[in-house]
C-alpha positions as protocol buffer text, in pm:
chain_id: "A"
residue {
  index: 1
  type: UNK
  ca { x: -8643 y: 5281 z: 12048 }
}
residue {
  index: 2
  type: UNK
  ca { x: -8908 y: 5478 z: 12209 }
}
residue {
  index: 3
  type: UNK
  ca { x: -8901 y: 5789 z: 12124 }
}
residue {
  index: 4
  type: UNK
  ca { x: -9026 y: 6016 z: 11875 }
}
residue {
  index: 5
  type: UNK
  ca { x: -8772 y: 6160 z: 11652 }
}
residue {
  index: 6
  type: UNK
  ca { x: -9012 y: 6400 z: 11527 }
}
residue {
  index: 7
  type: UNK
  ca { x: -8956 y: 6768 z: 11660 }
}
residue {
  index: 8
  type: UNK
  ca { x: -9198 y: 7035 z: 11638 }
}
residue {
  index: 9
  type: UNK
  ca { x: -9157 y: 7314 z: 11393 }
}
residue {
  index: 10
  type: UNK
  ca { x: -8986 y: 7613 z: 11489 }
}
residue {
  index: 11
  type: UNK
  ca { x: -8958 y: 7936 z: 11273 }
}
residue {
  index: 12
  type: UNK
  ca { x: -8651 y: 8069 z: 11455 }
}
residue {
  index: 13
  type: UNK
  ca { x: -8418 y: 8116 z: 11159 }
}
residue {
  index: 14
  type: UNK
  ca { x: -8067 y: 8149 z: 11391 }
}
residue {
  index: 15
  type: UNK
  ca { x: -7886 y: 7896 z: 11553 }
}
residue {
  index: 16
  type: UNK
  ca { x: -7900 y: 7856 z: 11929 }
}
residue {
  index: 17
  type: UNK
  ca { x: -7590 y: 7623 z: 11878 }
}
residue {
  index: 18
  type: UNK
  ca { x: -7199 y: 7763 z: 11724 }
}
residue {
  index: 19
  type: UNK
  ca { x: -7158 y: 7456 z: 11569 }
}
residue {
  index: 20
  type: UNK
  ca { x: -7474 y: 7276 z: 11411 }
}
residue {
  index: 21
  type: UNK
  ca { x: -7796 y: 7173 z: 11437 }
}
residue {
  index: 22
  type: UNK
  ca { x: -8036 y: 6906 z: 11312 }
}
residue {
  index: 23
  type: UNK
  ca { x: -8405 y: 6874 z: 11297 }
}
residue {
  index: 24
  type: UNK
  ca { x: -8655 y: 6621 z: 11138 }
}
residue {
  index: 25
  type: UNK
  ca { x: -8959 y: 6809 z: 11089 }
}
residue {
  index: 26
  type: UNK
  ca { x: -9365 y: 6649 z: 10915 }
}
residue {
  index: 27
  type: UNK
  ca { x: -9613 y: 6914 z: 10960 }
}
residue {
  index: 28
  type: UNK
  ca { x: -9959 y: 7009 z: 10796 }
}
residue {
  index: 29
  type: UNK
  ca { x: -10129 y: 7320 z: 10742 }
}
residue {
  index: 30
  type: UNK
  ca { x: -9801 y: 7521 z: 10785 }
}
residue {
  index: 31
  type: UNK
  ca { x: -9842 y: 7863 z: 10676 }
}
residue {
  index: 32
  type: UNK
  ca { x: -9516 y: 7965 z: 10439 }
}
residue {
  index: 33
  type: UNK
  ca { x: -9181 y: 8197 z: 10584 }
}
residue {
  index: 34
  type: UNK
  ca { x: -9114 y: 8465 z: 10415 }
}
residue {
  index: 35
  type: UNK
  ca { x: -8766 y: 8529 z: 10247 }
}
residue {
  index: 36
  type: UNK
  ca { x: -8498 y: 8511 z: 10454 }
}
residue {
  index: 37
  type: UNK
  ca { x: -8091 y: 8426 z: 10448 }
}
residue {
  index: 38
  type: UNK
  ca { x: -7870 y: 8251 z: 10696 }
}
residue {
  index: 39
  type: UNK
  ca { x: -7544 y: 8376 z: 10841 }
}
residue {
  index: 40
  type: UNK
  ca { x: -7483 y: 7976 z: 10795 }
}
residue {
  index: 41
  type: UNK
  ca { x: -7508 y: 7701 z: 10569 }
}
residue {
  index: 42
  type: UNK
  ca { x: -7855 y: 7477 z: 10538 }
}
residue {
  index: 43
  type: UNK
  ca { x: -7907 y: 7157 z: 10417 }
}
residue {
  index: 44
  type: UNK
  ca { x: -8253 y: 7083 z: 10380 }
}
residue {
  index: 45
  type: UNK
  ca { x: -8369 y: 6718 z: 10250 }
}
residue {
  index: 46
  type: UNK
  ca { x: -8717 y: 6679 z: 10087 }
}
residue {
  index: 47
  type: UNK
  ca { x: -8925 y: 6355 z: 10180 }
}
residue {
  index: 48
  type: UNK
  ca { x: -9281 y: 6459 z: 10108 }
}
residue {
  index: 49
  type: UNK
  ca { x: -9539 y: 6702 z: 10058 }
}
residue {
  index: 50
  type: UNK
  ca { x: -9625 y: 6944 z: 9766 }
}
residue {
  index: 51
  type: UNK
  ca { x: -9381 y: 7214 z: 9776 }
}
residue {
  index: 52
  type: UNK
  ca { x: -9163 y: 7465 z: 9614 }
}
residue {
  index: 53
  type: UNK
  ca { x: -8850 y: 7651 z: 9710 }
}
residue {
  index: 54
  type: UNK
  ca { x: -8745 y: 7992 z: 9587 }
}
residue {
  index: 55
  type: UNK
  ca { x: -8368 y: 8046 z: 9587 }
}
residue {
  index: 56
  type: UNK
  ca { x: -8267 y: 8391 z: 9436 }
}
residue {
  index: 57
  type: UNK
  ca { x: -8510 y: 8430 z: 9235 }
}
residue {
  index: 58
  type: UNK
  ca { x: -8519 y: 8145 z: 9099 }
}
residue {
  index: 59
  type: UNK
  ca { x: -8851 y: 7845 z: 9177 }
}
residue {
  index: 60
  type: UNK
  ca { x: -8786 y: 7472 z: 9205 }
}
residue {
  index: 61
  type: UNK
  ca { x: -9048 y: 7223 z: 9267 }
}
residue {
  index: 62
  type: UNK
  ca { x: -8906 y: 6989 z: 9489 }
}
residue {
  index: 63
  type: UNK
  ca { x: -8944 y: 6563 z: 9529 }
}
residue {
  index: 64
  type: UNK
  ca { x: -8851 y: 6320 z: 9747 }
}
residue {
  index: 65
  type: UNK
  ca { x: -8465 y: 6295 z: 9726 }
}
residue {
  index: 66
  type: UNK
  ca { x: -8378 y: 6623 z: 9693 }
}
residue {
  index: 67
  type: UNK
  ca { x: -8128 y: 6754 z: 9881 }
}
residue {
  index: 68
  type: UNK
  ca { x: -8073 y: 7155 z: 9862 }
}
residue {
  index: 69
  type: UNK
  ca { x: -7808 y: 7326 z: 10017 }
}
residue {
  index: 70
  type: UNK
  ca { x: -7834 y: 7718 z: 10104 }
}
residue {
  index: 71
  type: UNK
  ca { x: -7489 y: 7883 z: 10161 }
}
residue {
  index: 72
  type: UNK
  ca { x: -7479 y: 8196 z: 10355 }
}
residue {
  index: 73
  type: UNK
  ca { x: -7636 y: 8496 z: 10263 }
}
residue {
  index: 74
  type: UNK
  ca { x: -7852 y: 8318 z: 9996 }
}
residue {
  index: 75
  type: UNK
  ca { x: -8185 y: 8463 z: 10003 }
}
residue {
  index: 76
  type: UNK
  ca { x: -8495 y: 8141 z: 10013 }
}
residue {
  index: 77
  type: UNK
  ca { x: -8803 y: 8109 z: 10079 }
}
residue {
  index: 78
  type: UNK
  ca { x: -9037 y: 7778 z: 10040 }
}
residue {
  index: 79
  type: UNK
  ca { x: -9377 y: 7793 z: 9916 }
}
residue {
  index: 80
  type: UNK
  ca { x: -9654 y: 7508 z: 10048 }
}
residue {
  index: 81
  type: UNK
  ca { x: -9863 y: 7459 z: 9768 }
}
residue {
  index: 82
  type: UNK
  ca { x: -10086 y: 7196 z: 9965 }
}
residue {
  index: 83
  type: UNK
  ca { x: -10106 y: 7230 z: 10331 }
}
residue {
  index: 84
  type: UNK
  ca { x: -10330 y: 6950 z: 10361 }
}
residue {
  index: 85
  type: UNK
  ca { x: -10027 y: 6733 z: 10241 }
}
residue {
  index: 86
  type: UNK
  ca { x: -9800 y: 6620 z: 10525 }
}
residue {
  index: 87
  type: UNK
  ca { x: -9499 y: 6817 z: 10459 }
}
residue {
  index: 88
  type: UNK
  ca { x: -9176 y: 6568 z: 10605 }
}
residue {
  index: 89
  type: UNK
  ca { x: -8780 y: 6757 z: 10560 }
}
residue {
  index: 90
  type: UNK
  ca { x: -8518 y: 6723 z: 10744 }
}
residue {
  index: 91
  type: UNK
  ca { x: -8290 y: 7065 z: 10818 }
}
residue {
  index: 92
  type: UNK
  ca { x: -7927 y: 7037 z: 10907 }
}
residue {
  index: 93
  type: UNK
  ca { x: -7777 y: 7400 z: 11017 }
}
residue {
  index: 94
  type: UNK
  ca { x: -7415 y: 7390 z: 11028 }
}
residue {
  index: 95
  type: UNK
  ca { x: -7177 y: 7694 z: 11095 }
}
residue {
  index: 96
  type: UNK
  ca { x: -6914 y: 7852 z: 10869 }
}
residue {
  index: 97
  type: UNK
  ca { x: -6660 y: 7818 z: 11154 }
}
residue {
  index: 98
  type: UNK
  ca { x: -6724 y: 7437 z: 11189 }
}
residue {
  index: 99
  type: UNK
  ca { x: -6723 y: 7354 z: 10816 }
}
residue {
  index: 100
  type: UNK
  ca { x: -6413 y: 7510 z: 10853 }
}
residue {
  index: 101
  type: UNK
  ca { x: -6257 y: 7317 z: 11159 }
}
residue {
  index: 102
  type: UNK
  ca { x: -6413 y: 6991 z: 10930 }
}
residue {
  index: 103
  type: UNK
  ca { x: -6195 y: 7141 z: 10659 }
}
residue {
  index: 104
  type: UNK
  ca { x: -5891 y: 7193 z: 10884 }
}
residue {
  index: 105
  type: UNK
  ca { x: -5852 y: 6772 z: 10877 }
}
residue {
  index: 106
  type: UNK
  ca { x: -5944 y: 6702 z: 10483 }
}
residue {
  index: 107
  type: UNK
  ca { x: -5999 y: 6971 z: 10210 }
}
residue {
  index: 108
  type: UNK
  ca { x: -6254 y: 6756 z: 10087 }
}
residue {
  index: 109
  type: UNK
  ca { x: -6523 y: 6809 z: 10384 }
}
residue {
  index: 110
  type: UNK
  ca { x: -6542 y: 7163 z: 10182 }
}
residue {
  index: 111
  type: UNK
  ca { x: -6602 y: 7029 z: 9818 }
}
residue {
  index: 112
  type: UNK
  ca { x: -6973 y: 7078 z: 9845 }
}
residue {
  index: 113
  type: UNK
  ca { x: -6979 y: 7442 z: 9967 }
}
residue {
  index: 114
  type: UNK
  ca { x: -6698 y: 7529 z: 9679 }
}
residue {
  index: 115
  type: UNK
  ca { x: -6898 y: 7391 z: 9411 }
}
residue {
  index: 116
  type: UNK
  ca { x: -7302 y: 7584 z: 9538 }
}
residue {
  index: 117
  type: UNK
  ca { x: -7099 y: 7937 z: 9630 }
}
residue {
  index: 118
  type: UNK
  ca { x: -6891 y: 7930 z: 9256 }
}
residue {
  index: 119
  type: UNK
  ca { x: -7148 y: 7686 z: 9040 }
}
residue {
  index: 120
  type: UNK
  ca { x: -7487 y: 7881 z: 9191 }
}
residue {
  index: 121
  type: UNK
  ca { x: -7630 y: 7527 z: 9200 }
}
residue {
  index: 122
  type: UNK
  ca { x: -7815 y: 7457 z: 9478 }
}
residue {
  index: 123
  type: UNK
  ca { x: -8055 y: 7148 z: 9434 }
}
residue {
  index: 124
  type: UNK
  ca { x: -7893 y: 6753 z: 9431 }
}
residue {
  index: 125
  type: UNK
  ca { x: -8137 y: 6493 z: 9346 }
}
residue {
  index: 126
  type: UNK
  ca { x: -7982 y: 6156 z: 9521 }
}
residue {
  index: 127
  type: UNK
  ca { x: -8129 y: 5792 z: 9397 }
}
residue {
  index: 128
  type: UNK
  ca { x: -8335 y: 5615 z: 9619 }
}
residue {
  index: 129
  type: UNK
  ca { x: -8064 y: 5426 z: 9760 }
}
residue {
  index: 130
  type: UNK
  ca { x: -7825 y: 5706 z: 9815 }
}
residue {
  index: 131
  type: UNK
  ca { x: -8113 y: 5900 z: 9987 }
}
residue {
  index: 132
  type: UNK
  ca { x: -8218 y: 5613 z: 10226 }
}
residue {
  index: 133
  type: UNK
  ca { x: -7841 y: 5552 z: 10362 }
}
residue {
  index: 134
  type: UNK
  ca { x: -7837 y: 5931 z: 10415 }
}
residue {
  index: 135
  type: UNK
  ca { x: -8157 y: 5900 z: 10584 }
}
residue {
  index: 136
  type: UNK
  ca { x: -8025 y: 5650 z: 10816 }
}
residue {
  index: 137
  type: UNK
  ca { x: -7726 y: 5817 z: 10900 }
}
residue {
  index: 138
  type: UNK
  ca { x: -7961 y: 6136 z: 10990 }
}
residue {
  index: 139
  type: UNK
  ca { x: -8203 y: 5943 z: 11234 }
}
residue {
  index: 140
  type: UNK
  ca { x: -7877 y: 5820 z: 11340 }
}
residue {
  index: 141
  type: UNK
  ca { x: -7744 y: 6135 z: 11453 }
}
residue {
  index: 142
  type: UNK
  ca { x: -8102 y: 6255 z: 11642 }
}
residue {
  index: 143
  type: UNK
  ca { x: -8152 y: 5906 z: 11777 }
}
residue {
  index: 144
  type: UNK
  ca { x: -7830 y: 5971 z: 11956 }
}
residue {
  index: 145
  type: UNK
  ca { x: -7913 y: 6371 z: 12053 }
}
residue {
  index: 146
  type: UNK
  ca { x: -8181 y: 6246 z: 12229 }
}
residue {
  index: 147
  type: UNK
  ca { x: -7976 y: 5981 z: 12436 }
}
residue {
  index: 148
  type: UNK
  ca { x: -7777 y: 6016 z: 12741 }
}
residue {
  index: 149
  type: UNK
  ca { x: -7514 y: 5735 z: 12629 }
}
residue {
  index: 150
  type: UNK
  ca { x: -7107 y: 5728 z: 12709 }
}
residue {
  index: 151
  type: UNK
  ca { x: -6951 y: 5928 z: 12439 }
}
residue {
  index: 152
  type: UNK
  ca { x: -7252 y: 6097 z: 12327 }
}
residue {
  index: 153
  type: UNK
  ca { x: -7087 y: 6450 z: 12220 }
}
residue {
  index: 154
  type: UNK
  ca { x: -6748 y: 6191 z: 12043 }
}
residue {
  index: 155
  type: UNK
  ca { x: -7068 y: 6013 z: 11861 }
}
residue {
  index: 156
  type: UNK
  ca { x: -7272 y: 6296 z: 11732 }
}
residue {
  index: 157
  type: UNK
  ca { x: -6965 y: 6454 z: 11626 }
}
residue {
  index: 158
  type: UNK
  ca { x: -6863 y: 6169 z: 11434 }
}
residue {
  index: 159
  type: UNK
  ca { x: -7186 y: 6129 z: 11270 }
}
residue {
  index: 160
  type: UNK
  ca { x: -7199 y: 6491 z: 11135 }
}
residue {
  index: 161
  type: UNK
  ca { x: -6870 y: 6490 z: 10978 }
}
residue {
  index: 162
  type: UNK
  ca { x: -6965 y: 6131 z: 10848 }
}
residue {
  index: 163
  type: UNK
  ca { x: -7300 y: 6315 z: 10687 }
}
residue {
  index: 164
  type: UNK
  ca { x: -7153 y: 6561 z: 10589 }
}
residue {
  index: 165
  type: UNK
  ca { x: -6832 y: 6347 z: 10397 }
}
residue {
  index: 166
  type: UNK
  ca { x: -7122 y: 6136 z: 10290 }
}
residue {
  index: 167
  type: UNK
  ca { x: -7284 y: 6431 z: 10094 }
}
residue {
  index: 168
  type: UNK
  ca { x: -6961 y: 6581 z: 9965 }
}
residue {
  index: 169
  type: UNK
  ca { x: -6860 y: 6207 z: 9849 }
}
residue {
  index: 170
  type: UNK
  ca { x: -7224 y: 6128 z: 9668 }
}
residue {
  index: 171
  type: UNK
  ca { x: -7176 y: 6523 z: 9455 }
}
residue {
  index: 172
  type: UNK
  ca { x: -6819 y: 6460 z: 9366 }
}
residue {
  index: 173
  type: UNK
  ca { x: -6891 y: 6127 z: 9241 }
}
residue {
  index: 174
  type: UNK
  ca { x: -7182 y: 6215 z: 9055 }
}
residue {
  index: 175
  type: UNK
  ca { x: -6964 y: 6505 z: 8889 }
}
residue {
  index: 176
  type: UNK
  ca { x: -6713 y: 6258 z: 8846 }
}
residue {
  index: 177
  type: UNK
  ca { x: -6870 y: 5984 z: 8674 }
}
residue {
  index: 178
  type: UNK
  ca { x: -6555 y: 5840 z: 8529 }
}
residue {
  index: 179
  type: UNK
  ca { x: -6383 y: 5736 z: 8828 }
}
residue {
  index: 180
  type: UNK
  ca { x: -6211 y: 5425 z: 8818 }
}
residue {
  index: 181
  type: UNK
  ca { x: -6255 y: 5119 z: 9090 }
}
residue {
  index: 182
  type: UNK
  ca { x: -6056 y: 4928 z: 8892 }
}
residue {
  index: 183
  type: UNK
  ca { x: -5763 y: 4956 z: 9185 }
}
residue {
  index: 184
  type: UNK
  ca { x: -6014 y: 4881 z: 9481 }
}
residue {
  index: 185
  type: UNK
  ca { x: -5946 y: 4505 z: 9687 }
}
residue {
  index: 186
  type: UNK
  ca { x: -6194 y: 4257 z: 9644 }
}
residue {
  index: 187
  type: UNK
  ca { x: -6320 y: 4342 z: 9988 }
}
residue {
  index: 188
  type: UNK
  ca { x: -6436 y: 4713 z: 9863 }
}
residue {
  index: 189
  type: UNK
  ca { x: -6559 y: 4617 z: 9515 }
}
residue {
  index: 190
  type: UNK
  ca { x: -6755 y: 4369 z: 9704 }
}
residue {
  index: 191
  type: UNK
  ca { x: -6917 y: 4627 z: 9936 }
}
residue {
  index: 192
  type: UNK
  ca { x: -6967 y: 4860 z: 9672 }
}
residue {
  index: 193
  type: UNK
  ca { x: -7124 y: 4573 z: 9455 }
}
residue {
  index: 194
  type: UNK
  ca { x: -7367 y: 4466 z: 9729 }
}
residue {
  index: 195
  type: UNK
  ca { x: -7480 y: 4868 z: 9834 }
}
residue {
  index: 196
  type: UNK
  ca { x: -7580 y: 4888 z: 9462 }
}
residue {
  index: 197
  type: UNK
  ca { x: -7821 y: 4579 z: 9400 }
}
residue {
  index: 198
  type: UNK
  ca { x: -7971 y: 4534 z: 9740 }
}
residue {
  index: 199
  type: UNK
  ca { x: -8299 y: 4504 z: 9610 }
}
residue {
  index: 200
  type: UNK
  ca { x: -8233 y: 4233 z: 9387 }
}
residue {
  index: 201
  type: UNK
  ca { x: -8071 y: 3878 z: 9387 }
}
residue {
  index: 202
  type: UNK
  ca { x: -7766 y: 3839 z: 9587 }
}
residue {
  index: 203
  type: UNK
  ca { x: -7672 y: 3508 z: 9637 }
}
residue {
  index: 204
  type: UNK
  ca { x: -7298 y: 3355 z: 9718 }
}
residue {
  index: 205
  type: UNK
  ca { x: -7267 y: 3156 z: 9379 }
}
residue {
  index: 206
  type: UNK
  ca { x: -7372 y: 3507 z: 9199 }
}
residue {
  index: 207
  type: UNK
  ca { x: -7042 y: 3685 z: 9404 }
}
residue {
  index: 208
  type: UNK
  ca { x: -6846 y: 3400 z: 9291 }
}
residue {
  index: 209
  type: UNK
  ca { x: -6911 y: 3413 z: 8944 }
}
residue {
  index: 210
  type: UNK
  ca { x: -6907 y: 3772 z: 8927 }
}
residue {
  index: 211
  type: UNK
  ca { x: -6544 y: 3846 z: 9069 }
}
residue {
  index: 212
  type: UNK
  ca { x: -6429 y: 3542 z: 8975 }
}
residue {
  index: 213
  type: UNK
  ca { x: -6337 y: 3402 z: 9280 }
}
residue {
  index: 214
  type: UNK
  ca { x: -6483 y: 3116 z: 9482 }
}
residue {
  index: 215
  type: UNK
  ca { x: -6715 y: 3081 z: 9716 }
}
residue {
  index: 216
  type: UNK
  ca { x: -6502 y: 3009 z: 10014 }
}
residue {
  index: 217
  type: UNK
  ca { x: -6280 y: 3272 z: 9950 }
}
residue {
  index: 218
  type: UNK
  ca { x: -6567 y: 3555 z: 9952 }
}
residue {
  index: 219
  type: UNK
  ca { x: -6642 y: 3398 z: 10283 }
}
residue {
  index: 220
  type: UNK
  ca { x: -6318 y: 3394 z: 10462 }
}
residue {
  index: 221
  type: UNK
  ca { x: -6260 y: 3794 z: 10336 }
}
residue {
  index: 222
  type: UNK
  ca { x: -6622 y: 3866 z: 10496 }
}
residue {
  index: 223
  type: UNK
  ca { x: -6596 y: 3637 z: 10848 }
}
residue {
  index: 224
  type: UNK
  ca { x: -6185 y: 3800 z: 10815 }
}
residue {
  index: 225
  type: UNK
  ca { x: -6284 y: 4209 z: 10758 }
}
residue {
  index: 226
  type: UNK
  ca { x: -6644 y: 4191 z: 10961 }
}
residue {
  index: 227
  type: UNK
  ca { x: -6689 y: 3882 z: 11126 }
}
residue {
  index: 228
  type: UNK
  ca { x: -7003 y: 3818 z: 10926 }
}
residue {
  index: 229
  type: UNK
  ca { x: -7091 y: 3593 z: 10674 }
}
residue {
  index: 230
  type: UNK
  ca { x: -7167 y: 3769 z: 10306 }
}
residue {
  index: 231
  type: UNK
  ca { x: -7509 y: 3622 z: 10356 }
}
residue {
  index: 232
  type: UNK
  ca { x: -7558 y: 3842 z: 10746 }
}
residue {
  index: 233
  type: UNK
  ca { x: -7399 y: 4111 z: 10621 }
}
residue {
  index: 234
  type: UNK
  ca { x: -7643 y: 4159 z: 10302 }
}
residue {
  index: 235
  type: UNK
  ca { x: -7913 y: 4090 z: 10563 }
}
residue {
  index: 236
  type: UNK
  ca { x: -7788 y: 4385 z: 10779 }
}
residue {
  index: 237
  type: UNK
  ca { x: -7767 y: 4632 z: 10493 }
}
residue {
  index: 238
  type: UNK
  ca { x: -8106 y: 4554 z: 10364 }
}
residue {
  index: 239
  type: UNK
  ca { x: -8218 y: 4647 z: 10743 }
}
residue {
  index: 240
  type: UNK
  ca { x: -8070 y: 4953 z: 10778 }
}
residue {
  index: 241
  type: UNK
  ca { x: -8246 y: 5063 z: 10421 }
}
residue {
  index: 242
  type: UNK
  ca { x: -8601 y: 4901 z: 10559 }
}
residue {
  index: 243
  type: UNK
  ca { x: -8539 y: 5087 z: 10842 }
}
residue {
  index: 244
  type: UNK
  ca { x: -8460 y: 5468 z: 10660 }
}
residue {
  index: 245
  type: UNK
  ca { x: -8743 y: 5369 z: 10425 }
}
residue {
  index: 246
  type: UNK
  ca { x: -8998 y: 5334 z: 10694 }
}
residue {
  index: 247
  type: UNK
  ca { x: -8887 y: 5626 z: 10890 }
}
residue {
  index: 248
  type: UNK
  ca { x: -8888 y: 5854 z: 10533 }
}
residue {
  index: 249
  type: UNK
  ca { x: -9217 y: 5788 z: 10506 }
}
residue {
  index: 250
  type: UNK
  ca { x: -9231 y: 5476 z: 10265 }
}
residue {
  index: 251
  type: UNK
  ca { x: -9529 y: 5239 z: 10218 }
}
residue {
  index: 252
  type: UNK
  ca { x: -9453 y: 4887 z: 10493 }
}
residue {
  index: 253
  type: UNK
  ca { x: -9596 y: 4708 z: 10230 }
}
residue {
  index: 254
  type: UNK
  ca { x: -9362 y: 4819 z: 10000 }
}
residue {
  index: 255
  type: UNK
  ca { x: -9055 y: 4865 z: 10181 }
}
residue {
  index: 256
  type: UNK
  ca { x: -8968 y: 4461 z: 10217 }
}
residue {
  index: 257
  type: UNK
  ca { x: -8952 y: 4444 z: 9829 }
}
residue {
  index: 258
  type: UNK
  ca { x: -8806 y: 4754 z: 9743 }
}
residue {
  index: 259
  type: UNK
  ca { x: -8499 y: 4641 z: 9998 }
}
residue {
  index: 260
  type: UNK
  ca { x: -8455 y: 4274 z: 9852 }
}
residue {
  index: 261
  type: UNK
  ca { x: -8654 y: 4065 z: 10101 }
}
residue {
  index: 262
  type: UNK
  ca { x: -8832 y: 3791 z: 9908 }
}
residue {
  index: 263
  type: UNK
  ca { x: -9141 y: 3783 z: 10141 }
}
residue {
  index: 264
  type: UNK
  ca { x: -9329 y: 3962 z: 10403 }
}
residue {
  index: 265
  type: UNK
  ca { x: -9290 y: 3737 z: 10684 }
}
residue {
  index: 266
  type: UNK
  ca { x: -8912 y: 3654 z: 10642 }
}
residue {
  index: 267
  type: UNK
  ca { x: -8878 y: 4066 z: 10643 }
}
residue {
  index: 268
  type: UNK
  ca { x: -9114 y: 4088 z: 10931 }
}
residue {
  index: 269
  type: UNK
  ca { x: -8902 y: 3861 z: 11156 }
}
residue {
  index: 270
  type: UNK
  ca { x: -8576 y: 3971 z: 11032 }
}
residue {
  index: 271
  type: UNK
  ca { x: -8696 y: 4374 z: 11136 }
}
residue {
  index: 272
  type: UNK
  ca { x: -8802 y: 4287 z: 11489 }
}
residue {
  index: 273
  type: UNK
  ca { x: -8502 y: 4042 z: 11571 }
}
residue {
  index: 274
  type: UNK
  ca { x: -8279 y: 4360 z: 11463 }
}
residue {
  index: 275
  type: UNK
  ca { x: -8487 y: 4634 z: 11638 }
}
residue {
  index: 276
  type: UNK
  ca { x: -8671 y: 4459 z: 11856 }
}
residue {
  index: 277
  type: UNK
  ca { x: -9033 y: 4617 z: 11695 }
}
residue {
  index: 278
  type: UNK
  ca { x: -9286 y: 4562 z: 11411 }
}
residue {
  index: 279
  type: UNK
  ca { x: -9197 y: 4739 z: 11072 }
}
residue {
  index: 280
  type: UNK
  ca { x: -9561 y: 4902 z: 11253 }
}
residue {
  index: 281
  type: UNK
  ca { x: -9489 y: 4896 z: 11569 }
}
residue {
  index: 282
  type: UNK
  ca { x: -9111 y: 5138 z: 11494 }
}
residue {
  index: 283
  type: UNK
  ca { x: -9258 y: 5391 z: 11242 }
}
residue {
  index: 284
  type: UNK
  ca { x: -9536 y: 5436 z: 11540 }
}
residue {
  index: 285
  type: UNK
  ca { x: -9279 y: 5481 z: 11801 }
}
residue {
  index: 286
  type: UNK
  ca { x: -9024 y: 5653 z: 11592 }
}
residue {
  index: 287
  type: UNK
  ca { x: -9216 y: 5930 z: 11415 }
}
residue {
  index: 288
  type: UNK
  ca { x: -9579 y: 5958 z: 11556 }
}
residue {
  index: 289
  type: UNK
  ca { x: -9717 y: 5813 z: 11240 }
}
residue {
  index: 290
  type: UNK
  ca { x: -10002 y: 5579 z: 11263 }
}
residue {
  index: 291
  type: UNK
  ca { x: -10161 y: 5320 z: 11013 }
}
């Protein structure tokens, strides 16, 4: 990748596009906007900095995995309490009329935008798990606005109504605590097991003994459903979280621990094989951040 995902700030507060539109913003010495609304809904998702956001009235300091979601007509305002703090967000605009052609194909695209305009909540705090895969799915999503690849429009489309499920998914099920996965294959529980304790020790014989199956079994279902073995796959995942880590701002030195790697240099190798840069040499390239 080689180029900067980074866009300038802008304090247009109306969409150019009818549909949606996605920026990843890290600024300094910004001076504030004053209270606005949107004709629109706006997610905006807090990486760092030393902020607040007014909303109706009503002030929130933010941290890093917040997510807050403005409906229409709402009216906001956030408040920079340290400009010399680099302030990092990214803002997703998306239009009434496409949340309702997302809603056209599943009722439950809308879930999220039901519960803010009837609950008047309008801050989600996602783990640091949850926020990294949403992270990755953003970058995802400008990494591919700024291409020029077959299918680019079918791809970017896909990816916002993927965020966007994503998002409605994580709220529901955080409402929902009691849901049951009871009734989920092997296959899924296995997934679900592995998102969950990336940063700590998965090895086969652990899988085995905890869903009771055996060893070669886990395998076939994983070289059967993906064509990887458990042990790539796990490998994968814990790249794509590196990865959303160091391009939300997270510490290098950090990151290879925090996303299950045992040491620095089997991380280090791992990271350039898959995207063929440093941890360094990506977060340089990707967002304009040095050191």
């Amino acid at each position: 990748m080689k180029k900067n995902l980074r866009t300038e700030f802008i304090r247009r507060q109306y969409m150019l596009s009818k549909d949606f539109e996605l920026y990843y913003y890290s600024d300094r010495n910004l001076k504030n906007v004053g209270d606005h609304s949107h004709d629109y809904y706006e997610f905006y998702f807090f990486l760092s900095g030393d902020v607040s956001i007014e909303i109706a009235d009503k002030s929130h300091r933010l941290k890093y995995g917040d997510m807050v979601l403005i409906p229409p007509g709402i009216k906001h305002h956030v408040n920079i309490l340290d400009p010399e703090q680099f302030y990092r967000r990214f803002v997703f605009w998306i239009s009434k009329d496409y949340c309702n052609h997302l809603m056209e194909n599943s009722r439950e695209y809308g879930y999220l935008m039901q519960h803010v305009s009837t609950g008047k909540k309008y801050i989600f705090h996602f783990d640091r798990f949850a926020f990294n895969t949403i992270q990755s799915k953003i970058f995802g999503i400008i990494e591919e606005m700024q291409s020029e690849r077959f299918g680019k429009s079918a791809k970017i489309n896909l990816g916002i109504s993927d965020l966007v499920l994503s998002l409605n998914r994580y709220v529901y099920e955080t409402n929902h605590p009691k849901t049951e996965k009871e009734e989920l294959s092997l296959y899924q529980n296995l997934l679900l097991y592995i998102e969950d304790h990336l940063d700590e020790e998965l090895s086969l014989d652990e899988l085995a003994e905890k869903f009771y199956v055996s060893k070669f079994h886990i395998v076939h279902v994983f070289k059967e459903k993906l064509g990887l073995s458990p042990h790539q796959y796990i490998i994968k995942k814990r790249l794509e979280m590196s990865r959303a880590a160091i391009l939300g701002g997270s510490s290098i030195s950090e990151v290879y621990l925090m996303c299950g790697f045992k040491d620095y240099s089997s991380f280090f190798r791992a990271f350039k094989k898959e995207f063929g840069a440093s941890p360094k040499e990506f977060r340089e390239l990707s967002t304009g951040m040095k050191g």
